[in-house]
C-alpha positions as CSV (number, residue, x, y, z in Angstrom):
1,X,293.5,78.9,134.7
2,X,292.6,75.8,136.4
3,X,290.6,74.4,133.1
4,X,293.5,74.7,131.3
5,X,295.5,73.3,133.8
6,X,293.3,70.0,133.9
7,X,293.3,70.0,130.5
8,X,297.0,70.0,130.1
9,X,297.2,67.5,133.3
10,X,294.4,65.1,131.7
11,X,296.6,65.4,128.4
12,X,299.7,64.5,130.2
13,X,298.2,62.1,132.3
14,X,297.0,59.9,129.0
15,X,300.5,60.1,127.6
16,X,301.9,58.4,130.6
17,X,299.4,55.8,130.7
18,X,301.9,53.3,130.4
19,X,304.4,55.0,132.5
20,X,306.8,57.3,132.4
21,X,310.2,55.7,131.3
22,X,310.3,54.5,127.3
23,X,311.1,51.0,127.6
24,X,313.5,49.6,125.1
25,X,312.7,46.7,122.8
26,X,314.9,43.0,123.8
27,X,318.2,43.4,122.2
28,X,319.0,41.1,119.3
29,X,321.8,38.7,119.5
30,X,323.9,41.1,116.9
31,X,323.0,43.9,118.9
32,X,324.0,42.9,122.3
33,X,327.5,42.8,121.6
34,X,327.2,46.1,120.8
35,X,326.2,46.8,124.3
36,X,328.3,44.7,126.1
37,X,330.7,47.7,126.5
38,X,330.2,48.6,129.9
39,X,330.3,52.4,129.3
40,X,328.0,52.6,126.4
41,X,325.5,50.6,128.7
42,X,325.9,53.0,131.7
43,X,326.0,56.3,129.2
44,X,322.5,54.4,128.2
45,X,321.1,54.1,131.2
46,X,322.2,57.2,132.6
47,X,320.4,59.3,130.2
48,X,317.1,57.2,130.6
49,X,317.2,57.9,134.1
50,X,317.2,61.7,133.2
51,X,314.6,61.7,130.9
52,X,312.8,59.5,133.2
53,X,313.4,62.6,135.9
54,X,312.1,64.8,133.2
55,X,309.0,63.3,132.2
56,X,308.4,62.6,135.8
57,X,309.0,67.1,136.8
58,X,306.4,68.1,134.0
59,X,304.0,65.4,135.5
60,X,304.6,66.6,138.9
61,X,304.0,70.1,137.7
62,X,301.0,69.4,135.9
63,X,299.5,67.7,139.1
64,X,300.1,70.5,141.6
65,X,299.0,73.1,139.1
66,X,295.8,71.5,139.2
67,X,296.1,71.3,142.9
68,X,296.5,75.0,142.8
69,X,299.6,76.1,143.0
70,X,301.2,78.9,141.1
71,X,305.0,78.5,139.7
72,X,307.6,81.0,139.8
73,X,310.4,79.0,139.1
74,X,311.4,75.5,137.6
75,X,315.0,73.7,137.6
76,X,316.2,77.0,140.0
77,X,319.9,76.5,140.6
78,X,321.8,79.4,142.3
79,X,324.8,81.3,140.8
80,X,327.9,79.6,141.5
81,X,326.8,77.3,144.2
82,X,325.3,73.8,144.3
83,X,322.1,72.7,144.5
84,X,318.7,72.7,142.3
85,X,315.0,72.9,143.3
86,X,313.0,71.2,141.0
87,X,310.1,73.8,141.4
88,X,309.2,76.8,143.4
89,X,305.5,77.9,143.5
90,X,302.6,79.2,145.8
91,X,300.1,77.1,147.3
92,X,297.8,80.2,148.3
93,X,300.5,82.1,150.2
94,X,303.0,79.6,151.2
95,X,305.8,79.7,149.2
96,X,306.5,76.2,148.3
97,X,309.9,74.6,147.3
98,X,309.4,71.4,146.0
99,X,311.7,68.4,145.3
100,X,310.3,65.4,143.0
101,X,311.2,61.9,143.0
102,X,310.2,59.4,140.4
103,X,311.3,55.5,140.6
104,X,310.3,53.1,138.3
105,X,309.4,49.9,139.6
106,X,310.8,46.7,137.1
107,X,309.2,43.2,137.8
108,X,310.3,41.7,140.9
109,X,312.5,44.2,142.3
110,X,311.9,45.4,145.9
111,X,309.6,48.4,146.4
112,X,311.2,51.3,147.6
113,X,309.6,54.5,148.0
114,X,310.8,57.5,146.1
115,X,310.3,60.0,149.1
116,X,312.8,58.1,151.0
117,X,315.4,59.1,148.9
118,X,315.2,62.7,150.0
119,X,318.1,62.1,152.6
120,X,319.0,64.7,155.5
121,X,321.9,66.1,153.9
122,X,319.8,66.7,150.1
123,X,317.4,68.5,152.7
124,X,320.3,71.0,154.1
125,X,321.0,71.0,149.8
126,X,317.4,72.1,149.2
127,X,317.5,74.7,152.1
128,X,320.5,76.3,151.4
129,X,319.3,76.6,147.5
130,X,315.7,77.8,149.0
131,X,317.7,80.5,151.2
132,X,319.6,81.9,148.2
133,X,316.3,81.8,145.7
134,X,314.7,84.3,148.1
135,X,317.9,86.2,148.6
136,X,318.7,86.8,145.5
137,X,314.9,87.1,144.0
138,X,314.4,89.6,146.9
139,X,310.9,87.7,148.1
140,X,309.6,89.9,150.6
141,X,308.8,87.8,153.8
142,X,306.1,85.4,153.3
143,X,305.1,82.1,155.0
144,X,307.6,78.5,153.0
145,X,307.7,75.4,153.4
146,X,309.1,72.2,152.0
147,X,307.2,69.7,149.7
148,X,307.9,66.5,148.4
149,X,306.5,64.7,145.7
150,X,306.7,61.0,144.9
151,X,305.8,59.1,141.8
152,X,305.9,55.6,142.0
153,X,306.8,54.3,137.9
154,X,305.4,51.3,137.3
155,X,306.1,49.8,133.8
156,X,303.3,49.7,131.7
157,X,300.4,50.9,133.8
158,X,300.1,55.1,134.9
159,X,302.3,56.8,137.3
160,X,301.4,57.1,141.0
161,X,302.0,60.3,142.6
162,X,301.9,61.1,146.6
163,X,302.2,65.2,147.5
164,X,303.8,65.8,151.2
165,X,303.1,69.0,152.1
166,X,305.7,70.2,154.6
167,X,307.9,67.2,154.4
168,X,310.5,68.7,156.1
169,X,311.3,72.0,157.9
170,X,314.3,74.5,157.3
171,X,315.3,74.0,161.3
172,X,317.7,70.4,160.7
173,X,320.2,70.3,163.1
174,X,324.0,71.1,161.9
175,X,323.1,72.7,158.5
């Protein structure tokens, strides 16, 4: 299983050579009144950013199953509750619930890193999700932990992608 995981990865990998967001082509003058409506320009970017959040998951998924891990769940969101975990997998025999962040960096805005984003109160999100995956997926007791993975977009070149194993623990105060 790992060749074909590198193979898939290195596959990937070359089709986000030049990033992971589609960038779209300068608007012509007839065009850009058609965008100047606020919502259709919002509705625009909103959907880039999920796609964006797409491309970046399968990319993420690729790189840690060629890191090893083994994936029992993608995109798990509990019955009637909120939250998501963007995928849940072993790493030997820790269960791992991993959240990914992708940014894309423009030209010349401010770097910010992705990992950052993954505020206290999405971590009480992620461990309340986490509690009900193993509830109602009956996982007999095993060691889990929390990962985090990062992937820094930058327009026109690969993405970059950092793996924090155990980037947070399931004991935050007040959840």
């Amino acid at each position: 299983m790992p060749i074909f995981s590198r193979v898939i990865f290195g596959a990937v990998r070359w089709a986000s050579r030049k990033g992971l967001r589609e960038e779209r082509e300068r608007v012509g003058d007839e065009d850009q009144e058609a965008l100047e409506d606020a919502d259709a320009l919002e509705e625009e970017m909103r959907m880039a950013a999920r796609w964006e959040g797409i491309r970046g998951e399968t990319y993420a998924y690729w790189y840690l199953r060629c890191a090893g891990y083994v994936f029992i769940a993608r995109n798990f969101s509990p019955r009637a509750a909120k939250g998501e975990i963007d995928l849940i997998g072993y790493d030997g025999e820790t269960l791992a619930f991993v959240e990914v962040r992708t940014r894309t960096a423009h030209e010349g805005d401010l770097p910010g890193l992705p990992e950052l984003s993954v505020t206290t109160d999405k971590q009480r999100l992620v461990i309340r999700t986490a509690l009900r995956f193993l509830g109602e997926r009956h996982v007999k007791e095993c060691p889990c932990r929390f990962d985090v993975v990062a992937i820094d977009n930058h327009v026109g070149m690969a993405p970059e992608v950092r793996l924090h194993k155990d980037a947070f623990s399931a004991h935050i105060d007040h959840w």
